[in-house]
PAGU-393749 format. One record per residue (C-alpha): residue in three letters; x, y, z. Coordinates in Angstrom, 1 decimal. Example, Ala and Ser with C-alpha at 12.3 -4.5 7.8 and 13.67 -1.06 7.14 Angstrom:
REM PAGU-393749
<"ala" <12.3 -4.5 7.8>>;
<"ser" <13.7 -1.1 7.1>>;
This chain:
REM PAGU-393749
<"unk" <77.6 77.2 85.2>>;
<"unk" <75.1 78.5 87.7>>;
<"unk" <75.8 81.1 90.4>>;
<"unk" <74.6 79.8 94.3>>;
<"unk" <75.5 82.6 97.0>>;
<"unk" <75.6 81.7 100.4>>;
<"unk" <72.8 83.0 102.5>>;
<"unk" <74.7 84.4 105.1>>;
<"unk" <76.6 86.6 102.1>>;
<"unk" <73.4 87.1 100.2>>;
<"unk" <72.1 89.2 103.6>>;
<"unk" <75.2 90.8 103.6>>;
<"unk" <74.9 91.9 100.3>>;
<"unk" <71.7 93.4 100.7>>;
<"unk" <71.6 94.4 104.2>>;
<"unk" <70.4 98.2 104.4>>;
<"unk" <73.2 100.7 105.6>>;
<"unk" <72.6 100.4 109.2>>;
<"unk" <75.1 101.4 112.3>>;
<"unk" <77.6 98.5 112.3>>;
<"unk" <78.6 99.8 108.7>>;
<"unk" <79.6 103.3 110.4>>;
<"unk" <81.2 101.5 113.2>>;
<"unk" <82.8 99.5 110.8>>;
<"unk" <84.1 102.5 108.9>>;
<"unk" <85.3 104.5 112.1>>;
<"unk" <87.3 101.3 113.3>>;
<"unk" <89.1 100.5 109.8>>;
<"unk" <89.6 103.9 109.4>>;
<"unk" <90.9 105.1 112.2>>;
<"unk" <93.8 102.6 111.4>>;
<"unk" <94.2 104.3 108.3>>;
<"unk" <94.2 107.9 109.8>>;
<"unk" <97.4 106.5 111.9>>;
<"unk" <99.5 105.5 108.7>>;
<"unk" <98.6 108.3 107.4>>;
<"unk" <99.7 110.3 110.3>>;
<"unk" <102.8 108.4 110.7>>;
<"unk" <104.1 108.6 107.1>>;
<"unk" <103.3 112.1 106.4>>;
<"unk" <104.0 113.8 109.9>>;
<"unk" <107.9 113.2 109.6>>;
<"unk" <108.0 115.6 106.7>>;
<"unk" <107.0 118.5 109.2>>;
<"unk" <109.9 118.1 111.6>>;
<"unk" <113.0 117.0 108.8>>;
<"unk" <114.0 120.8 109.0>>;
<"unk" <114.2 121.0 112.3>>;
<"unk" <116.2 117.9 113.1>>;
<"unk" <118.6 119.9 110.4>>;
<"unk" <118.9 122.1 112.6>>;
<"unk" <119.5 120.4 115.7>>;
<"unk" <121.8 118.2 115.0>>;
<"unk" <123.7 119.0 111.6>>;
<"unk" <124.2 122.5 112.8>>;
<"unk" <127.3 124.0 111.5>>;
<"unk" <128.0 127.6 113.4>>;
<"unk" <130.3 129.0 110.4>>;
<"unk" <127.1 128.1 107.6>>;
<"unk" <125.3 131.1 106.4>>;
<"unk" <122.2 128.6 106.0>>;
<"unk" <120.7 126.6 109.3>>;
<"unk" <121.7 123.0 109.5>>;
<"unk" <120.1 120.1 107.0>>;
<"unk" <120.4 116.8 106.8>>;
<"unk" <122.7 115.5 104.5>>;
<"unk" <121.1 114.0 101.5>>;
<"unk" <121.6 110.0 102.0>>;
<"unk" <120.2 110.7 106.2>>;
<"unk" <117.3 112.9 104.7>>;
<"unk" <116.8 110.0 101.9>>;
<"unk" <117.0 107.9 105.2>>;
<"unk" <114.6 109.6 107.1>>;
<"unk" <111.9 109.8 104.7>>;
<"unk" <112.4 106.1 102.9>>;
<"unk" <113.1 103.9 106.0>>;
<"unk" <109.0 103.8 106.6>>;
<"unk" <108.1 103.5 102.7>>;
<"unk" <110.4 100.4 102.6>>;
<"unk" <108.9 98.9 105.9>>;
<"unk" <105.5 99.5 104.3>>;
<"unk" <106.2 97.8 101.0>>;
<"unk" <107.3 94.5 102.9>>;
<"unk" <104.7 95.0 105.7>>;
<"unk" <101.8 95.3 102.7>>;
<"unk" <103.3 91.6 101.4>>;
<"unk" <103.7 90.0 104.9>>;
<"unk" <100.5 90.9 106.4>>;
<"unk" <98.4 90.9 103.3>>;
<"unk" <99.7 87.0 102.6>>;
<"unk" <98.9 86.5 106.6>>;
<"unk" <95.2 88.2 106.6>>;
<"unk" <94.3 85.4 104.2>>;
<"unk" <96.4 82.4 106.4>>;
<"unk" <94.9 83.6 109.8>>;
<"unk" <92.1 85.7 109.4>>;
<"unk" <91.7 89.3 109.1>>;
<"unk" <90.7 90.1 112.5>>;
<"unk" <93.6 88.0 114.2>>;
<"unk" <96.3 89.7 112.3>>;
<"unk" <94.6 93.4 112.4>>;
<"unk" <95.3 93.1 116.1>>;
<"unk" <98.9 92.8 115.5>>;
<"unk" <99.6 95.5 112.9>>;
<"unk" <97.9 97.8 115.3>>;
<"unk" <100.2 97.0 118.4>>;
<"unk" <103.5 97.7 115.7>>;
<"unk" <102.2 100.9 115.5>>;
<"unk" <101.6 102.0 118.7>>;
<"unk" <104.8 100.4 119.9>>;
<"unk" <107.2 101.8 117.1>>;
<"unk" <105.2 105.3 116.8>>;
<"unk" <106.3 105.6 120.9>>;
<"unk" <109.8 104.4 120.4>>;
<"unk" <110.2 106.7 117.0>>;
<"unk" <110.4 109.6 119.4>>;
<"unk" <113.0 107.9 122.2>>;
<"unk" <116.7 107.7 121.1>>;
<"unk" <119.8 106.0 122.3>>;
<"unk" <121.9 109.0 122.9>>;
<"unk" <121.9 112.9 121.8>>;
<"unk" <124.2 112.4 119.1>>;
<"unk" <123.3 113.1 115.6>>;
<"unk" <124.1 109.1 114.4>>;
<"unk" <122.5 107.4 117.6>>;
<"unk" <119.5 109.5 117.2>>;
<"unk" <119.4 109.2 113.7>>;
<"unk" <120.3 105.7 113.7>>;
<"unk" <117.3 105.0 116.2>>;
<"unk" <114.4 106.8 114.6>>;
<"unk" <115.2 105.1 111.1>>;
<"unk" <115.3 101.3 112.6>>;
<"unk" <111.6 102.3 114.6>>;
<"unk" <110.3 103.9 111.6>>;
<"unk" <111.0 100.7 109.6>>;
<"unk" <109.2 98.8 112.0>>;
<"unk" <106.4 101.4 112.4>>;
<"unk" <105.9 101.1 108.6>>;
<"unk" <105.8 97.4 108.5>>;
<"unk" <102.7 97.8 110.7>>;
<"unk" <101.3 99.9 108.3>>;
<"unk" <102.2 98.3 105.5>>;
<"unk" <99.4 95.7 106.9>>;
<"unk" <97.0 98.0 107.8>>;
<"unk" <96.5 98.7 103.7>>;
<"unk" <95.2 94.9 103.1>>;
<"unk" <93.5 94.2 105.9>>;
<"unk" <91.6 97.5 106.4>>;
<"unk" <90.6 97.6 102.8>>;
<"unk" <89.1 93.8 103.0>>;
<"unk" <87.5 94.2 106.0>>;
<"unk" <85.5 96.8 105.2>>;
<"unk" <84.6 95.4 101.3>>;
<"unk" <83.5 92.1 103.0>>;
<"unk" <81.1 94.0 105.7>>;
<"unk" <79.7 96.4 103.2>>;
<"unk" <76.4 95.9 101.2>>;
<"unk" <76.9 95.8 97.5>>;
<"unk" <75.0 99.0 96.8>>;
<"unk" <77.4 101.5 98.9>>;
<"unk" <80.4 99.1 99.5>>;
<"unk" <82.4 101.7 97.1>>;
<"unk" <81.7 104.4 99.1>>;
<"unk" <82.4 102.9 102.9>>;
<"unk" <86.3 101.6 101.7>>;
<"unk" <86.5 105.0 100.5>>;
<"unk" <85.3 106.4 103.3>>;
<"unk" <88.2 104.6 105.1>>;
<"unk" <90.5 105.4 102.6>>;
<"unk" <89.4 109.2 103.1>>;
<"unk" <90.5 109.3 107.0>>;
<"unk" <93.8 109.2 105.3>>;
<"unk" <93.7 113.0 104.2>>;
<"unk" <91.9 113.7 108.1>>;
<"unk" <95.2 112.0 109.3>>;
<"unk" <97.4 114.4 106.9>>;
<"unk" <95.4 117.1 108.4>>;
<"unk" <96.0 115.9 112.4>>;
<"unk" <99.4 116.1 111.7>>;
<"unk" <99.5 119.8 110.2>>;
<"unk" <97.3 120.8 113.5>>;
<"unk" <99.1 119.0 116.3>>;
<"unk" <102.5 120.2 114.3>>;
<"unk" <101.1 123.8 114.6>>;
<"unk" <99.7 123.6 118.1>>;
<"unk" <103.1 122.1 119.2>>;
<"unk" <105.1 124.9 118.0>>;
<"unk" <103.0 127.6 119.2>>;
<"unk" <103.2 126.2 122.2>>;
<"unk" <106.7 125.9 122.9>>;
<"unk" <107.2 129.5 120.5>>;
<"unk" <106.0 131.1 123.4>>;
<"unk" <107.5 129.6 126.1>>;
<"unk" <111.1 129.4 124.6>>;
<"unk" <111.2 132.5 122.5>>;
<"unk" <114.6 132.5 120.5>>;
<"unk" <116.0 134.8 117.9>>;
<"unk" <116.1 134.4 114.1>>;
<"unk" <119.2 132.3 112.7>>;
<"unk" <120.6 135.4 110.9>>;
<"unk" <120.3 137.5 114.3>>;
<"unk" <122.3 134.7 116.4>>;
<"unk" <122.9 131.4 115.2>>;
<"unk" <123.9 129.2 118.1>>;
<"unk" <120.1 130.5 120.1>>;
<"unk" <118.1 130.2 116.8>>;
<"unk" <117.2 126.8 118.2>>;
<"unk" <116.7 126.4 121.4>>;
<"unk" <117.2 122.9 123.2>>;
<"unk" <113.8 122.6 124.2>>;
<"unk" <113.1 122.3 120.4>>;
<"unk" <114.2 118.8 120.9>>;
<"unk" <111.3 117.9 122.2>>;
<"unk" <108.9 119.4 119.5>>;
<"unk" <109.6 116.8 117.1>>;
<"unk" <109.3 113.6 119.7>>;
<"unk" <105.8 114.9 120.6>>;
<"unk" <105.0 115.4 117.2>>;
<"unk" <106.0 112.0 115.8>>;
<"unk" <104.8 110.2 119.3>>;
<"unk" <101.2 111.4 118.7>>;
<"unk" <100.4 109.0 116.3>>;
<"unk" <100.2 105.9 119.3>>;
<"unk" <97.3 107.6 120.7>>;
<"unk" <94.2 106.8 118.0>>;
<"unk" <95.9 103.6 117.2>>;
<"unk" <95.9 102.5 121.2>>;
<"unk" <92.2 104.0 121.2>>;
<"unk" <90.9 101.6 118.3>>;
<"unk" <92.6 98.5 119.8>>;
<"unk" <89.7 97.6 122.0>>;
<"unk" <87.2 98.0 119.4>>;
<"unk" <89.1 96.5 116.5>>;
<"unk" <89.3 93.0 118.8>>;
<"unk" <85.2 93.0 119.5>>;
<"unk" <84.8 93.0 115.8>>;
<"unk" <83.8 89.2 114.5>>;
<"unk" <85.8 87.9 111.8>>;
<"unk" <84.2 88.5 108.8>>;
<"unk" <81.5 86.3 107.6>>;
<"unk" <83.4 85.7 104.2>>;
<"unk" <86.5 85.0 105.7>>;
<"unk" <84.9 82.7 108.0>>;
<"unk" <82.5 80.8 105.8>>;
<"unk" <84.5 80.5 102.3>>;
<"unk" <88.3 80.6 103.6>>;
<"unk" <87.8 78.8 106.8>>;
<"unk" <84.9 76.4 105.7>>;
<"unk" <82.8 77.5 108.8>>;
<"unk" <79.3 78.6 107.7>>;
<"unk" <77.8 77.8 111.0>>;
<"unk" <79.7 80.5 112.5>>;
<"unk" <80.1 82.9 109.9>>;
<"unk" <75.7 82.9 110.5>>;
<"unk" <75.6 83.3 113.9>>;
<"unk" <78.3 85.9 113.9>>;
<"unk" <76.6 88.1 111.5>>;
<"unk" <73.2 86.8 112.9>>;
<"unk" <74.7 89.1 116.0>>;
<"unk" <76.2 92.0 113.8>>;
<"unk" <73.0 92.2 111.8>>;
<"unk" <70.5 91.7 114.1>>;
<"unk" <68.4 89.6 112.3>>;
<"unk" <67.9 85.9 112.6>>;
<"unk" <69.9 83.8 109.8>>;
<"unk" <68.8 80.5 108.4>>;
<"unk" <71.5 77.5 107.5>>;
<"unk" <70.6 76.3 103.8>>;
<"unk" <70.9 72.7 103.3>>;
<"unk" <73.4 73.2 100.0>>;
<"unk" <76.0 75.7 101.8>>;
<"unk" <78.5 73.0 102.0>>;
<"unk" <78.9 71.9 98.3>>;
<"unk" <79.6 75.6 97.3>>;
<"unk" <82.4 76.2 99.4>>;
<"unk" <83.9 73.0 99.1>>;
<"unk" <83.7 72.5 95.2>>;
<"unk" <87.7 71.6 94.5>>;
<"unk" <88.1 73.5 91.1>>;
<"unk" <87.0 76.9 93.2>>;
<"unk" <90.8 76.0 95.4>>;
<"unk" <93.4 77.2 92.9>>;
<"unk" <96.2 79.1 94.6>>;
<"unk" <98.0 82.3 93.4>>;
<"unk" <100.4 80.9 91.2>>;
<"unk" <98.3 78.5 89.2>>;
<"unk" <96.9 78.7 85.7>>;
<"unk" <93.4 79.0 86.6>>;
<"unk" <94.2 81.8 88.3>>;
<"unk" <96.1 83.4 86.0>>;
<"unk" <93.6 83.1 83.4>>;
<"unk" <90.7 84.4 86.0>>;
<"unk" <92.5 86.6 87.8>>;
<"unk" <95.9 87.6 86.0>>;
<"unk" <95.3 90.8 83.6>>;
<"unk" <92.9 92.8 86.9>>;
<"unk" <95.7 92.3 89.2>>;
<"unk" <98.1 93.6 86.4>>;
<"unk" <95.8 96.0 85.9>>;
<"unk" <95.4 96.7 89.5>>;
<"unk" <99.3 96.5 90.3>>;
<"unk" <100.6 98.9 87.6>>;
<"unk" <98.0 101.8 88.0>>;
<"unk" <98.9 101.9 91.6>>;
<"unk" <102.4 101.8 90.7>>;
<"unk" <102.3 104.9 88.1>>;
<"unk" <100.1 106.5 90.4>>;
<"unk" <102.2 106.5 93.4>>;
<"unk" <105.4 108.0 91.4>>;
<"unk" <103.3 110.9 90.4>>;
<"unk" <101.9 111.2 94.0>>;
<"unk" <104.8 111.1 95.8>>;
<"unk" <107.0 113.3 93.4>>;
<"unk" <105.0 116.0 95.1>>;
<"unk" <107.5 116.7 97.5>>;
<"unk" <109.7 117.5 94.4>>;
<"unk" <107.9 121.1 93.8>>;
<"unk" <106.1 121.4 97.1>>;
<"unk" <108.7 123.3 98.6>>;
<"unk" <109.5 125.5 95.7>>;
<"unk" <105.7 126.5 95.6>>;
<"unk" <105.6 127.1 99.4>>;
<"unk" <108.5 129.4 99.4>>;
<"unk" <107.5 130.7 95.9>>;
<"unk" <104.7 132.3 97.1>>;
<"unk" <105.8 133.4 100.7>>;
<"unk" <104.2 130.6 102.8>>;
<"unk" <107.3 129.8 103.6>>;
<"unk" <109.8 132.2 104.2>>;
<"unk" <113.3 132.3 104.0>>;
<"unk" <115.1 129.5 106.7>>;
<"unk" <117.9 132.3 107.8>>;
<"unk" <114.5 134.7 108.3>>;
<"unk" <112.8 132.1 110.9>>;
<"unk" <114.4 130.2 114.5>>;
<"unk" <113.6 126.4 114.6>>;
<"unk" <110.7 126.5 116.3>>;
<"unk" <109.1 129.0 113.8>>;
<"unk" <110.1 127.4 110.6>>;
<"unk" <108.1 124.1 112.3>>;
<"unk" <105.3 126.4 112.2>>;
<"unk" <105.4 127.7 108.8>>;
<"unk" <105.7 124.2 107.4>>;
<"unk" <102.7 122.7 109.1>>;
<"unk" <100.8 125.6 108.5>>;
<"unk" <101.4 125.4 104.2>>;
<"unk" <100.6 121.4 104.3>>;
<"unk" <97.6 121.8 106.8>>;
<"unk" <96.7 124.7 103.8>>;
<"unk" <97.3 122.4 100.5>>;
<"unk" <95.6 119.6 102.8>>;
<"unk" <92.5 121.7 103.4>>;
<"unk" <92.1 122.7 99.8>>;
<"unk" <92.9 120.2 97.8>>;
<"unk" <93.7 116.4 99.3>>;
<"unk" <91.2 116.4 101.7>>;
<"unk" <87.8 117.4 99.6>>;
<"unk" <89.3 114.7 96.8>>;
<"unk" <88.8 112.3 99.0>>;
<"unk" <85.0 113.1 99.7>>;
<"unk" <84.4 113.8 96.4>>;
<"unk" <85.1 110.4 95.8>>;
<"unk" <83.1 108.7 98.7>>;
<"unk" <80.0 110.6 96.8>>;
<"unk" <80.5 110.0 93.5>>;
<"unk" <81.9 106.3 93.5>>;
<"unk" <79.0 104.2 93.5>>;
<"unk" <77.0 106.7 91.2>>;
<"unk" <80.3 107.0 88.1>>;
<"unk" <82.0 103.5 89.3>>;
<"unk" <85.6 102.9 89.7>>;
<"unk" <86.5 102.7 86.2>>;
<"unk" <85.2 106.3 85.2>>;
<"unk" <86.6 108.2 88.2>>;
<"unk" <90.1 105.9 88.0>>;
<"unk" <90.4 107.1 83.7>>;
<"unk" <88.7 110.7 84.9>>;
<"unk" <91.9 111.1 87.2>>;
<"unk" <94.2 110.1 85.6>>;
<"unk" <93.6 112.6 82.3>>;
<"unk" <92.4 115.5 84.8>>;
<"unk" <96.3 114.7 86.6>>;
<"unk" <97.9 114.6 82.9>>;
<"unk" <96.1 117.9 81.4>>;
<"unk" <97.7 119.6 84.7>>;
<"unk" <100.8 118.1 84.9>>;
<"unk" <101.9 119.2 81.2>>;
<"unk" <99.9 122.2 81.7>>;
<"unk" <102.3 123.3 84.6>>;
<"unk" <105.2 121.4 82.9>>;
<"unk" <105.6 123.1 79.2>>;
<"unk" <105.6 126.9 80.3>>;
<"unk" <106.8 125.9 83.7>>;
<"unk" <109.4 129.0 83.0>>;
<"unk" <106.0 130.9 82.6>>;
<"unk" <104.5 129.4 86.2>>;
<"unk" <107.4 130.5 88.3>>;
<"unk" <107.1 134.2 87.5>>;
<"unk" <106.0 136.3 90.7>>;
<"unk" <103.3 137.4 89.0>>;
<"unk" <102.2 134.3 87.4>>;
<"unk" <102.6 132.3 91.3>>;
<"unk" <99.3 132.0 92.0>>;
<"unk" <98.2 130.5 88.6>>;
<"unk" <101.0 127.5 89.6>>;
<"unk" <99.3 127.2 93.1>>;
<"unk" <95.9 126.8 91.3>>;
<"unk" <97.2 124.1 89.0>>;
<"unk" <99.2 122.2 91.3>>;
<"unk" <96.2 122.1 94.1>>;
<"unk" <94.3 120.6 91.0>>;
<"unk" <96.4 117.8 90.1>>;
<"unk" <96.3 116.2 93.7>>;
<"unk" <92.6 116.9 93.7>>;
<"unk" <92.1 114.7 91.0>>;
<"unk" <94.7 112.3 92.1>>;
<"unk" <92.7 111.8 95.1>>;
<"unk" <88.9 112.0 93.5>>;
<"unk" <90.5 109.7 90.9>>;
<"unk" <93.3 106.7 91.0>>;
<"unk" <94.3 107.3 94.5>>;
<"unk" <91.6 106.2 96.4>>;
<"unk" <90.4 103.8 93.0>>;
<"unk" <93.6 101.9 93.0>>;
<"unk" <93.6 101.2 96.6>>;
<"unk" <89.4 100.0 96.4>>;
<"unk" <89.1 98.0 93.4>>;
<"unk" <91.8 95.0 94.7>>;
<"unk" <89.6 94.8 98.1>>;
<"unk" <86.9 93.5 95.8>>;
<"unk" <87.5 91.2 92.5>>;
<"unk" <90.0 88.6 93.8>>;
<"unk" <89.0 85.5 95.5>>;
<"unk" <88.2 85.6 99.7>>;
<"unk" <91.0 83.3 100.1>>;
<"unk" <93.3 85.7 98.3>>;
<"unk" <92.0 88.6 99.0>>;
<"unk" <94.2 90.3 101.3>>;
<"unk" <97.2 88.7 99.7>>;
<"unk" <96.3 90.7 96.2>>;
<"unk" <95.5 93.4 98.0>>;
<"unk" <98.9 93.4 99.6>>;
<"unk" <100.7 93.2 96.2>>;
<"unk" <98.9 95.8 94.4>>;
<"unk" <100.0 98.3 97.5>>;
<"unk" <103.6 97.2 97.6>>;
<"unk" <103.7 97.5 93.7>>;
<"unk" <102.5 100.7 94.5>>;
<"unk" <104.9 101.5 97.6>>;
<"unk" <107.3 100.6 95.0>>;
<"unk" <106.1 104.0 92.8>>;
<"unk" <106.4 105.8 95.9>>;
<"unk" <109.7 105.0 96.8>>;
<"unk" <110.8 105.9 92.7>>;
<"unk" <108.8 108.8 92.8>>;
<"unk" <110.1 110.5 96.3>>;
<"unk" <113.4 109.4 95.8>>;
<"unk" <114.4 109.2 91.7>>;
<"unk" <112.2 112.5 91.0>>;
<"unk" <114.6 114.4 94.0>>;
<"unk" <117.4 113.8 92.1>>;
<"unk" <115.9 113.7 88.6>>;
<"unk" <114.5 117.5 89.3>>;
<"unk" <118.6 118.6 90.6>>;
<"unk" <119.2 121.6 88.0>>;
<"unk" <121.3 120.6 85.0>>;
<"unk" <123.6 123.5 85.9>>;
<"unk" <125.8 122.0 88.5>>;
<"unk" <126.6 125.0 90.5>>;
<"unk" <122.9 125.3 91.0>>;
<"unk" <122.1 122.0 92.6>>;
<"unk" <121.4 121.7 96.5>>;
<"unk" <124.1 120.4 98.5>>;
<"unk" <125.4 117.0 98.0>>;
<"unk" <123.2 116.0 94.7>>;
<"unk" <124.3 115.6 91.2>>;
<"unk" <122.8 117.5 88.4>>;
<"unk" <119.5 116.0 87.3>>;
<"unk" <117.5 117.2 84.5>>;
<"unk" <115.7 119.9 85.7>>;
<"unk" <112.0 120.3 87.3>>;
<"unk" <110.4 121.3 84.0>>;
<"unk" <112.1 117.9 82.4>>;
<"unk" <110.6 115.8 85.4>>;
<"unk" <107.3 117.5 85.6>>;
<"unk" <107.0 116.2 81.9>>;
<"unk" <108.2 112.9 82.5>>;
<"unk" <105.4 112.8 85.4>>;
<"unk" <103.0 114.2 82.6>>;
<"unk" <103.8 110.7 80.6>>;
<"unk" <103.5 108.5 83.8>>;
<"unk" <99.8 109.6 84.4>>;
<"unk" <99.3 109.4 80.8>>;
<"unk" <100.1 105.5 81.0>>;
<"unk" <98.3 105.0 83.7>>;
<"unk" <95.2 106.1 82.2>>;
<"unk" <96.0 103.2 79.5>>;
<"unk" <96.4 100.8 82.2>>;
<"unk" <93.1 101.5 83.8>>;
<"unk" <91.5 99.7 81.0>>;
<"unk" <92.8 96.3 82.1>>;
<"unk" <90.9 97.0 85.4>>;
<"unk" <87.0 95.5 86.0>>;
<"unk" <84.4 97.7 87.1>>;
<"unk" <83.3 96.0 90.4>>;
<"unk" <80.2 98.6 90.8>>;
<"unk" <76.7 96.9 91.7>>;
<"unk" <78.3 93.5 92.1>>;
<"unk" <78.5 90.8 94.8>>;
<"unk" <81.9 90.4 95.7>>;
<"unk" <81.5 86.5 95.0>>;
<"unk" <80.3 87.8 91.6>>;
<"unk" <83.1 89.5 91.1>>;
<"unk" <85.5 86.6 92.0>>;
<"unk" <83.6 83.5 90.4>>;
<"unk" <83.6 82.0 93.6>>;
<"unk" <80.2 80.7 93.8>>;
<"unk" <80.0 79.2 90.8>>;
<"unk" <78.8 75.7 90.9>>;
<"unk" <77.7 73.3 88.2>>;
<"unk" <73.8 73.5 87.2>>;
C-alpha cells in the first residue's frame, strides 16, 4: 500500500501558522469558554438558592438544598452533555461541522437566558425550571466538545495542531475563571446596595430579596460570548476535510481553503480515486474498523472515563479545604449575598493557581513531549498526590498541617490539566477517520461525561462519614473521605495503564493517522 494525500490537505498540513489559525482558535474556543462557564458557574450560586428558597426560620444553619434537588441541580446539565456529545458528534459527521456548530451555539444562548427565568417564585416551579433549561443548555454543550475539537484538528498544520486544540481546550479554565469574576463583581455589587445582617444576627434579613436576582445574572451571563461568536462561527468555510473526503467535493474544499489560505490551489488529476476507493467506506460498527480503529477508541474512551471521576470528585474535598483553611468561613458567620462572594472568590483562587496554568503548560509542551508522555506524566503526577494526601489524610487535616493539603491538592488538578485532561479530550479529534471523526469524538466525551457524573455524584456519597451521626443531612454513611481519596488514588493509577492503548498522533498528518489515504501502488 502506498500513501497519496490530497493536495488541498497536503497545504494544510504544511501551511505556516498564519492568522486564520488564531481566528480559528478564538472562534472554537470561545465556544468552549461558554460550557465551561455554564457548567461550572452553577456551583457558585447552589448556596444561595439554599438559602432562598429552602429557608427554614427555626434552623440554626441557613437553608440548603436537599440532597436529591442539589444532586439535581448539579447533574441535570452533565446528563444533557453526555447525550448532546452523542447527538451532535454523530450529526457533525452526517451534515457537516460548520452546519451543526451553528445550532449547538443557538442552545446555548437560548437555554443559558431561560436558565435564569422561572415559572413562579416557588421553590419546585423554580427549581423545576432551571433543571429542564439546564438539560437543554448542556445538550448544546455536549456538541460543542466534538465539533470544536474537529474543527480546529482539521484547520491546524501538523507541526502545532497539538497545541491550537489545546489552546481551545485551555479557554475552558478562562471560562472557570469568568465565572469566579462576574460571581464576585455581582455580589459586590448588590453587597453594597442591599446591605443585610449575618444569619446568626437575624435570620429572616440574612438574605435579602434582591439576592434573587444575583444568581439569574450570574447564570444568564453565559449567552453573551456565545451570541458574540455566532456571527463569526457562520463565516467560517466548512472544513476542507470534511468537504473533500466526507462530502466527495474536492473542488470546493480547494477553493474554500484557496480563500482561507490565501494562496492559489491546484486540482490534481488523481484526487478522485483516493477519496472514492470503496475499502476506505467502512462504518463504525464494522470489522475493519474494529481492527483499525477499535483498541485507540478504547483507549481513548476509558482514560477519559477514569479521568473524569477523579476530576469531578473534586467537589468531594473542595469545600472541606476551603473552609479548612478559612477561605470560607462559617455559613451562620456570612448573609447570602456574602457567602456568594466568599465562594467565587476560593474557586477564582484554586482557578488562578492551579487549573488555569495546567492548561498552558500543556499548549507549550504538547507538541514538544507528545500526547502520550504528558497523558502517562499526569496520570502518575495525579496518583503520587492523590495517595499522598489520601494515606495520612488524618495528618493533612490538622490546622497546622492545612497548608501542606492546599499545596497537594492544587497539585493534583495541575497535573490533571497539564496531563489527561486536555490529552484525552485532543487525541480523539485526530486518529479516527474524517467521516467518523466527530462521531468518536463524541463517544470518548460521553464515556467521559459518564466518569463525571460517577465521580460528582457516587464519590458525594461514598465520602459520607462512616459514623452515621456525622453525615450531612439526608445522606447515608459512606466510607469516609480518606477511603474515597484512595479509591481515586487506584482510578488514576488505571488510567495511566490505559494510556498505553492510546497512539501518539504527534508530527502526523491526520490522514496518516487514520489510513485514509491509502491507495494501492
Amino acid at each position: 500500500m502506498a500513501e497519496q494525500q490530497l493536495g488541498v490537505l497536503k497545504a494544510l498540513d504544511v501551511a505556516k501558522t498564519q492568522l486564520y489559525h488564531f481566528t480559528a482558535i478564538v472562534i472554537a474556543g470561545m465556544g468552549f469558554f461558554t460550557d465551561a462557564y455554564d457548567l461550572f458557574c452553577v456551583s457558585l450560586v447552589t448556596k444561595l438558592l439554599g438559602r432562598l428558597y429552602y429557608f427554614n426560620p427555626l434552623s440554626e444553619k441557613p437553608g440548603s438544598l436537599p440532597p436529591h434537588v442539589a444532586a439535581a441541580v448539579n447533574g441535570v446539565a452533565l446528563c444533557g452533555t453526555l447525550a448532546g456529545q452523542l447527538f451532535f458528534g454523530w450529526l457533525g459527521d452526517k451534515l457537516g461541522r460548520k452546519k451543526v456548530y451553528g445550532i449547538t451555539l443557538i442552545m446555548m444562548i437560548v437555554c443559558s437566558v431561560a436558565s435564569g427565568l422561572s415559572f413562579g417564585n416557588k421553590a419546585k416551579g423554580v427549581m423545576t425550571t432551571l433543571c429542564f433549561f439546564r438539560f437543554w443548555l448542556g445538550f448544546g454543550i455536549g456538541g460543542d466538545y466534538p465539533l470544536s475539537a474537529t474543527i480546529m484538528s482539521e484547520y491546524a498544520n501538523k507541526k502545532t495542531r497539538g497545541a491550537f486544540i489545546a489552546a481551545v481546550f485551555a479557554m475552558q479554565g478562562v471560562g472557570i475563571l469568568a465565572g469566579g469574576f462576574v460571581a464576585l463583581a455581582v455580589s459586590s455589587i448588590f453587597d453594597k446596595k442591599f446591605p443585610a445582617p449575618t444569619y446568626a444576627v437575624n435570620r429572616a434579613l440574612s438574605t435579602p430579596p434582591q439576592a434573587d436576582y444575583i444568581w439569574r445574572i450570574i447564570v444568564m451571563f453565559g449567552a453573551l460570548p456565545a451570541a458574540l461568536t455566532y456571527y463569526w462561527r457562520m463565516k467560517m468555510p466548512e472544513t476542507a476535510r470534511y468537504t473533500a473526503l466526507v462530502a466527495k467535493n474536492i473542488k470546493q474544499a480547494t477553493q474554500d481553503m484557496s480563500k482561507v489560505l490565501q494562496v492559489e490551489l491546484e486540482m490534481e488529476e488523481r484526487a478522485e480515486d483516493i477519496v472514492q476507493d470503496p475499502r476506505l467506506n467502512y462504518g463504525l460498527f464494522s470489522k475493519e474498523f474494529a481492527k483499525r480503529h477499535g483498541l485507540p477508541l478504547l483507549g481513548c474512551t476509558s482514560t477519559w472515563f477514569l479521568l473524569d471521576i477523579a476530576f469531578y470528585s473534586q467537589n468531594l474535598f473542595q469545600k472541606d479545604i476551603f473552609s479548612a483553611i478559612g477561605w470560607i468561613p462559617k455559613a451562620a458567620t456570612m448573609n447570602g449575598i456574602h457567602e456568594v462572594f466568599m465562594i467565587a472568590r476560593a474557586q477564582t483562587l484554586i482557578a488562578l493557581c492551579s487549573t488555569v496554568p495546567g492548561y498552558w503548560f500543556t499548549v507549550a509542551f504538547i507538541d514538544i513531549m507528545g500526547r502520550f508522555a504528558i497523558q502517562l506524566m499526569g496520570f502518575f503526577m495525579m496518583t503520587v498526590f492523590m495517595f499522598a494526601i489520601a494515606f495520612p489524610y488524618d495528618h493533612w487535616i490538622k490546622p497546622d498541617n492545612r497548608i501542606g493539603f492546599v499545596v497537594m491538592y492544587s497539585l493534583t488538578f495541575f497535573f490533571a490539566n497539564f496531563g489527561p485532561n486536555a490529552t484525552t479530550f485532543i487525541v480523539p479529534a485526530e486518529i479516527f477517520p474524517a467521516r467518523l471523526r466527530s462521531t468518536c469524538h463524541g463517544i470518548s466525551a460521553a464515556t467521559g461525561k459518564a466518569g463525571a457524573i460517577v465521580g460528582a455524584f457516587g464519590f458525594l456519597y461514598a465520602a459520607q462519614p462512616q459514623d452515621k451521626t456525622k453525615t450531612d443531612a439526608g445522606y447515608p454513611p459512606g466510607i469516609g473521605v480518606k477511603n474515597s481519596l484512595i479509591m481515586l488514588g487506584v482510578i488514576n493509577f488505571v488510567g495511566m495503564l490505559f494510556t498505553f492503548l492510546v497512539p501518539e498522533p504527534k508530527g502526523k498528518s491526520l490522514e496518516e493517522l487514520s489510513g485514509e489515504t491509502e491507495v494501492e501502488k
